[in-house]
C-alpha positions in Angstrom: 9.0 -10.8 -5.1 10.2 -9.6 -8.8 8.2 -7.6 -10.3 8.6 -5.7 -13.8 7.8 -1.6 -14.5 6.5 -1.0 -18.0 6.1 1.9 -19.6 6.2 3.3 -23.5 9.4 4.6 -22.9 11.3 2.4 -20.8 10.0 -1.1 -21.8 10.0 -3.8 -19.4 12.8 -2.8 -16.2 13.3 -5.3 -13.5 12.2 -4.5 -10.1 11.9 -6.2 -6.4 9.5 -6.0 -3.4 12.0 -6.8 -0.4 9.4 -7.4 2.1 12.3 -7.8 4.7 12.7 -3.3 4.3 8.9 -2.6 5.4 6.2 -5.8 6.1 3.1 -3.8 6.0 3.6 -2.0 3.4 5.1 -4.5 0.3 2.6 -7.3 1.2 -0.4 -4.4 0.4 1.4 -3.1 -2.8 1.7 -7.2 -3.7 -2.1 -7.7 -3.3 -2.7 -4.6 -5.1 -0.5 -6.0 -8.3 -1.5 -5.2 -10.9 -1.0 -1.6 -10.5 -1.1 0.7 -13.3 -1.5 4.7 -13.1 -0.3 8.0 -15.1 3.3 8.8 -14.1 3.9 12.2 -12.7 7.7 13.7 -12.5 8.9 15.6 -9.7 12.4 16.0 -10.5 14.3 12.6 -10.6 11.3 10.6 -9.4 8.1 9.5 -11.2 4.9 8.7 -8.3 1.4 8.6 -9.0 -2.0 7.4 -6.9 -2.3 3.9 -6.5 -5.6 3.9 -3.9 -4.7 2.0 -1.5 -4.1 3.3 1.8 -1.2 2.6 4.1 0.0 3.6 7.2 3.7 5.0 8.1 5.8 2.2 8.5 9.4 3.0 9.1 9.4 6.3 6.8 12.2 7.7 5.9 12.7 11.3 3.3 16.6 10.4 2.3 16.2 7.6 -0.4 18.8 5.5 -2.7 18.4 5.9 -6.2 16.2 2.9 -8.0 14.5 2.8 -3.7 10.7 1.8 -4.7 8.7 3.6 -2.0 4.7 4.3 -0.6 3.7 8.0 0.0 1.1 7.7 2.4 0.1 11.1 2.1 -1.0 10.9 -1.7 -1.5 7.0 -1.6 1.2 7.1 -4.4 3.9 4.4 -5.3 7.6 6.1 -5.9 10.2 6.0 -8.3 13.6 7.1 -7.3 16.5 7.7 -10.0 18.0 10.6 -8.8 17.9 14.2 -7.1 14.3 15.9 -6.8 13.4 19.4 -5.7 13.4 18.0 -2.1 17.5 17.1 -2.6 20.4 19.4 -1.6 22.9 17.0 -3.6 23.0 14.3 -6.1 20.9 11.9 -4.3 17.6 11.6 -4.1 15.0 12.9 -1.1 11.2 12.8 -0.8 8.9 15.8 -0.6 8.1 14.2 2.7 8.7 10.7 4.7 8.1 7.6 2.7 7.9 3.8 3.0 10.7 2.3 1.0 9.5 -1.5 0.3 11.9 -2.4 -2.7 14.4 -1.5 -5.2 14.6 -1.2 -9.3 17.1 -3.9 -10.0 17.9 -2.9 -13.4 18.7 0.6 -15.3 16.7 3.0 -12.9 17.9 6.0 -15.0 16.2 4.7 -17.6 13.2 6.5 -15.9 14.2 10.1 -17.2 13.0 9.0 -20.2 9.0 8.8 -19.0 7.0 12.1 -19.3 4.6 13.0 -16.4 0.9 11.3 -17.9 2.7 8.6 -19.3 0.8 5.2 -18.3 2.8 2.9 -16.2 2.2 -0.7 -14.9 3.7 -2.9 -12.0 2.9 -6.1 -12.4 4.6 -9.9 -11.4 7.5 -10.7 -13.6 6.7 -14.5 -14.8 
């Protein structure tokens, strides 16, 4: 499913729930769409709460730059766009295992540009 991320800073930057990476997980986060929350930075990545609740489903802590994942411990949706605390190189790792259910198909560095209480939305690309 494409979706679009939007916030002030970034505008409008493709995205796409593969539901092929993690079942479970990208069919919640697609009935949950519209999602919108207050970014929070943690290096390279933005997450933030999204309150829904989802189990572990093939987790994972080394991630791809532009991976969309689930953080099951803090309910909260994940940006990757490059290294985090977590990292010991150039690419990106969680601060612990996530579900990876998609991928930022456009500009994912782009996403340095958002500040941590920045609002940000997911929502269907039409």
């Amino acid at each position: 499913m494409k979706v679009k991320i939007v916030t002030k800073s970034t505008g409008d930057v493709p995205a796409e729930i593969v539901e092929a990476l993690n079942p479970k997980t990208a069919r919640a986060i697609m009935a949950a769409l519209p999602i919108k929350g207050r970014a929070n930075r943690w290096g390279d990545e933005i997450y933030f709460n999204i309150g829904v609740s989802i189990p572990q489903e093939n987790t994972k802590q080394d991630v791809e730059k532009g991976d969309l994942a689930y953080w099951p411990p803090g309910e909260g949706f994940c940006i990757f766009f490059g290294p985090t605390p977590a990292s010991t190189g150039n690419k990106p790792r969680a601060a612990s295992p996530v579900n990876v259910f998609g991928k930022v198909t456009g500009d994912a560095e782009v996403f340095k540009r958002v500040c941590s209480g920045e609002e940000i939305t997911i929502a269907i690309a039409v």
